[in-house]
C-alpha positions in Angstrom: 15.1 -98.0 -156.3 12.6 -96.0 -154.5 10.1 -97.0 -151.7 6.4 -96.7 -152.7 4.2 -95.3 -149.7 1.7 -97.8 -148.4 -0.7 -95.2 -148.5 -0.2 -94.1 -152.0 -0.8 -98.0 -153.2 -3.7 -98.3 -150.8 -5.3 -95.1 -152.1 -4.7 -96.4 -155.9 -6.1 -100.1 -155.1 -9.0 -97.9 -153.4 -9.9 -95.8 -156.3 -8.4 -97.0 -159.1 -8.6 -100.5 -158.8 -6.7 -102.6 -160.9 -5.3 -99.4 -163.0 -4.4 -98.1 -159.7 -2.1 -101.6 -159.3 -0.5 -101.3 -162.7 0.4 -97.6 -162.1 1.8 -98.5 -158.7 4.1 -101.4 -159.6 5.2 -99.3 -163.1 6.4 -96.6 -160.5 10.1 -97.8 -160.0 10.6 -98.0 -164.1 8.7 -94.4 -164.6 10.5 -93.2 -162.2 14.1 -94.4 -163.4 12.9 -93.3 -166.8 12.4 -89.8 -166.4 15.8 -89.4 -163.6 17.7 -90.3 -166.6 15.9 -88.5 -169.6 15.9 -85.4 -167.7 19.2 -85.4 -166.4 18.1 -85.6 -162.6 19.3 -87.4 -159.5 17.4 -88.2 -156.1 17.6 -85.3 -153.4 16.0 -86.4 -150.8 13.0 -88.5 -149.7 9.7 -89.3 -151.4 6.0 -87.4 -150.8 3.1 -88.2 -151.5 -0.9 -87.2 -151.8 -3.9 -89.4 -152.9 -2.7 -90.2 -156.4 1.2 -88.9 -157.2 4.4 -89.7 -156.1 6.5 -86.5 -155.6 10.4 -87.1 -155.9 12.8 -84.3 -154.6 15.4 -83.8 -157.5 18.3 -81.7 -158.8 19.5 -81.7 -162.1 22.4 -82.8 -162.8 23.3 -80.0 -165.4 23.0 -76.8 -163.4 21.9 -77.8 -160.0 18.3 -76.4 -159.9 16.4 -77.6 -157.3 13.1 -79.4 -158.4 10.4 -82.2 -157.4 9.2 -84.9 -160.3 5.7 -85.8 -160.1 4.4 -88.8 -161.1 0.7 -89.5 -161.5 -1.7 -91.4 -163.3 -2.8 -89.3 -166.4 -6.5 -89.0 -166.5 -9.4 -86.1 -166.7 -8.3 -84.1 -164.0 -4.2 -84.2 -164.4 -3.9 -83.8 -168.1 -5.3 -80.7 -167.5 -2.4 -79.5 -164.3 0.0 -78.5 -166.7 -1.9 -76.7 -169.4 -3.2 -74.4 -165.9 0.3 -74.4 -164.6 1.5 -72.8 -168.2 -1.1 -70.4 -168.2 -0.1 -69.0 -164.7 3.6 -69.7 -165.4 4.4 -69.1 -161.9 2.2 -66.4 -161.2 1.0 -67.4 -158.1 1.3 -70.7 -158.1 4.1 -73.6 -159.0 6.2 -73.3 -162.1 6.6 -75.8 -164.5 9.6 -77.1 -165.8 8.5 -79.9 -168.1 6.4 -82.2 -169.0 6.0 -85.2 -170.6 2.1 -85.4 -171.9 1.7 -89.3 -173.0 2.7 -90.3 -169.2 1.6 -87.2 -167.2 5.0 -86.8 -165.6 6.2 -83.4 -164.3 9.0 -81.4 -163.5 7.8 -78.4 -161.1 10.0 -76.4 -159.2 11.0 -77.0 -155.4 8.7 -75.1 -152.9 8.9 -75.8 -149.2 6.8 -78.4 -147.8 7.7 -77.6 -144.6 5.9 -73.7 -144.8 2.0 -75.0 -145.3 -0.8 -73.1 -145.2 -2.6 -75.6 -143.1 -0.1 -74.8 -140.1 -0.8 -70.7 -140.3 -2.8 -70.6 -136.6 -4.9 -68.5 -138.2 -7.3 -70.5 -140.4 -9.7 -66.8 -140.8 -6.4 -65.4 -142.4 -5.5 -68.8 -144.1 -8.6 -68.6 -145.9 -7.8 -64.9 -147.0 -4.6 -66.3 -148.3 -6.6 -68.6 -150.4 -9.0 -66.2 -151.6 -6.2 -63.9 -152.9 -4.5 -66.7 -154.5 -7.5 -67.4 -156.1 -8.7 -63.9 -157.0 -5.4 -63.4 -159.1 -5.7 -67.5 -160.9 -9.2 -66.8 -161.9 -9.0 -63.7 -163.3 -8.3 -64.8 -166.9 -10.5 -67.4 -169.2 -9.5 -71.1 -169.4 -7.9 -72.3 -172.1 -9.9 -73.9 -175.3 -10.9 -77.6 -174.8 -10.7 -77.4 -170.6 -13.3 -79.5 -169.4 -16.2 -77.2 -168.2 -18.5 -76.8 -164.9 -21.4 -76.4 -167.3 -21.1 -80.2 -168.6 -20.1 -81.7 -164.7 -23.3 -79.0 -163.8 -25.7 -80.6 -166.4 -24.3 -84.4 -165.0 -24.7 -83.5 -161.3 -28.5 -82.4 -162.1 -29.3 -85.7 -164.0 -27.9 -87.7 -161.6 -30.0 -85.8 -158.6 -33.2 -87.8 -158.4 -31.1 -91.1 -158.3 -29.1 -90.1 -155.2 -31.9 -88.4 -153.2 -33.9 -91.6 -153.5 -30.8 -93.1 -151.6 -30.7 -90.8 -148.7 -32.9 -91.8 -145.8 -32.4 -88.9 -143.6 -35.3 -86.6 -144.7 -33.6 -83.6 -143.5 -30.5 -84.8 -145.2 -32.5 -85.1 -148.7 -34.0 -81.7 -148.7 -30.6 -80.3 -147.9 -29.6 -82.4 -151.0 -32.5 -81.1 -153.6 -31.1 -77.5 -152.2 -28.1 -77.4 -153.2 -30.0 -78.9 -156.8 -32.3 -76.2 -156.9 -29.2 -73.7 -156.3 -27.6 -75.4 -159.5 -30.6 -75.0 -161.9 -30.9 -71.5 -161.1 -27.0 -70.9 -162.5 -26.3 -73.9 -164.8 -26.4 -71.7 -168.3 -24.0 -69.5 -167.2 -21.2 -72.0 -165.9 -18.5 -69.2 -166.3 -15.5 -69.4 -168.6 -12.5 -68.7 -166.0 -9.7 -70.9 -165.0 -10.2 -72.4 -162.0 -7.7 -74.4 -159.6 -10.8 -76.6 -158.2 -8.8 -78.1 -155.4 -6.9 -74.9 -153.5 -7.5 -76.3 -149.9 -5.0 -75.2 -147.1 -2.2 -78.5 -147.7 -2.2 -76.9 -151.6 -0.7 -73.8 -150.5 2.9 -73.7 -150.2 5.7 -71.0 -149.3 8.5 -70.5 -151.6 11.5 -68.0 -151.6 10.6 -66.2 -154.3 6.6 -65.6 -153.0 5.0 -65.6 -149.9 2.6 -68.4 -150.9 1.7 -70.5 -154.3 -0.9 -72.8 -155.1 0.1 -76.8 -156.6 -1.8 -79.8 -157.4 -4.9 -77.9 -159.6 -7.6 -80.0 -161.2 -8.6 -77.1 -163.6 -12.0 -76.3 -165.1 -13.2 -73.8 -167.5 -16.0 -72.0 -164.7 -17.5 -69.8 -162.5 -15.2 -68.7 -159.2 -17.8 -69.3 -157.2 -16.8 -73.2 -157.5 -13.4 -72.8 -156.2 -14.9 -71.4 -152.7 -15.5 -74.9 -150.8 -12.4 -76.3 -149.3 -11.5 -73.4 -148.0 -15.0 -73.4 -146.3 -14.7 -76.8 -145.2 -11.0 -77.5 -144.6 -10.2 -76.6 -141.1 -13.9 -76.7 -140.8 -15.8 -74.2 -138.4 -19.2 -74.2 -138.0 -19.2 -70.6 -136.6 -16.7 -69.9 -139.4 -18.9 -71.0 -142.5 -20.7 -67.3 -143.2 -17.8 -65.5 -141.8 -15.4 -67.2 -144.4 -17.5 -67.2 -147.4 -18.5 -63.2 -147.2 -15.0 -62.7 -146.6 -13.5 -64.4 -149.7 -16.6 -63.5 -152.2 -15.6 -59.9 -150.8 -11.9 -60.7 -151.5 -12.7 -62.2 -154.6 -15.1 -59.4 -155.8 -17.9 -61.7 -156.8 -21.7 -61.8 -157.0 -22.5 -63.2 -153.8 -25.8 -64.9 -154.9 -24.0 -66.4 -158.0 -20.9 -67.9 -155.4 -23.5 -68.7 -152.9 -25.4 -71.5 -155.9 -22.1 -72.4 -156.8 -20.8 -73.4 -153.8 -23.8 -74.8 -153.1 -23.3 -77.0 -155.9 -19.8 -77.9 -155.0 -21.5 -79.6 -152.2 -24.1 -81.4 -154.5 -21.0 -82.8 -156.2 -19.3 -84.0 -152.8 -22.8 -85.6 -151.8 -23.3 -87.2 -155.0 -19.8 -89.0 -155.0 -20.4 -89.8 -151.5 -24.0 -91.9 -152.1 -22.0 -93.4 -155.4 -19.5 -94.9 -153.2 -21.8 -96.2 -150.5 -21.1 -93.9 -147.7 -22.8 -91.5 -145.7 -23.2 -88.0 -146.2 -20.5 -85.9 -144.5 -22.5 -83.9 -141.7 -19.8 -80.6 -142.2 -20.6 -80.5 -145.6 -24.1 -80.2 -144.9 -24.0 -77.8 -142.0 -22.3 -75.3 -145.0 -25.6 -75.7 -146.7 -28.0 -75.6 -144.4 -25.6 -71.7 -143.2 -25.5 -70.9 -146.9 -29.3 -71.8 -147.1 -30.6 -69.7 -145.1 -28.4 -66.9 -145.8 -30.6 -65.2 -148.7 
């Protein structure tokens, strides 16, 4: 038996709805299912993020220490372990295996207790994050990864409906900013792998590696994309221009091109945010208005 998080079923019911109820009360089955098809017992307890379960493991057979993930398969994690192939462990979490029609995992154990979001540092953090992402960008995605170009081209369309919805003038010509950025970049969306999501708690320590990356929501796009949460995790004000020259330095990128496509990153954050009926997330738009006015 295991014990599903409040939080994890709250966060299911909230996004998912009454998917997110069916996924949470198949959990105990999955979970015994894959246990005994991968020869694995229980090693400790559960974890959790927004959607996945995380179960430490050992299996049976030759002891290795692991963690099984279960998730809801959709969009964004059918596409974790084609990424996590690709990099094979090369900076960020190995894959073990996989099953494809469920979405379940098998990744190797890092140490949740060594997280980047605890290095005092956050200046340094974000170089950490930069490097990571230098070396997990640097080759193209694979065929058939969903692309920026297409969620680009959907943000855009979408624009005129949410700016009618935000109130705050200001606010709105932030909003049409960050559009404008978009438009100038959108046919050239960049073909490289991305990770999408590397924020500070997605960066763990491992004996083998200073630092890896989990949990990626991979595209097929420009680097510049990828620059965001580690912008506006820890967030900064003071921080914003000092962090994104840093990493696009780290990173070797165009600054102009990272600049529109970060702006666009917050475009997409805004747009979600007036979809689901709340407000616009005033750090979020103090990185534009810094990136803005940094021609």
């Amino acid at each position: 038996m295991i014990d599903i998080p409040e939080e994890l079923a709250a966060a299911q019911e909230k996004f998912n709805g009454e998917a997110g109820r069916g996924f949470i009360a198949g959990l105990p089955r999955l979970a015994a299912e894959f246990l005994d098809r991968w020869g694995l017992r229980r090693d400790g307890a559960a974890m959790h993020g927004v959607t996945a379960l995380v179960l430490p493991v050992v299996r049976r057979a030759d002891g290795t220490k692991a963690v099984l993930k279960l998730q809801p398969l959709d969009e964004e994690s059918a596409g974790e372990p084609v990424a996590l192939r690709v990099w094979d462990g090369d900076g960020a979490v190995r894959l073990l295996d996989h099953d494809a029609t469920t979405g379940t995992m098998l990744l190797e154990r890092l140490d949740p207790a060594r997280m980047l979001s605890r290095v005092p540092d956050a200046h340094e953090a974000a170089l950490v994050i930069a490097r990571l992402l230098a070396h997990l960008t640097s080759g193209p995605a694979a065929q058939g990864m969903r692309g920026l170009g297409d969620i680009a081209a959907a943000m855009l369309r979408r624009t005129p409906w949410a700016l009618e919805r935000i109130a705050d003038p200001e606010a709105r010509a932030l909003v049409a900013d960050c559009a404008a950025a978009v438009r100038e970049v959108v046919d050239e969306p960049g073909d490289r792998l991305l990770h999408w999501d590397l924020h500070y708690d997605n960066v763990l320590g491992a004996d083998r590696a200073p630092w890896l990356a989990i949990d990626p929501k991979p595209l097929a796009g420009d680097p510049g994309f990828d620059l965001l949460p580690a912008i506006g995790n820890r967030f900064d004000d003071a921080e914003i221009l000092r962090r994104f020259d840093a990493m696009t330095g780290e990173m070797g990128l165009d600054r102009a091109r990272a600049r529109a496509w970060t702006l666009g990153r917050v475009l997409q954050n805004c747009l979600w945010e007036i979809e689901d009926g709340r407000p616009l997330e005033p750090e979020r738009l103090e990185i534009a208005r810094r990136l803005r006015e940094s021609r």
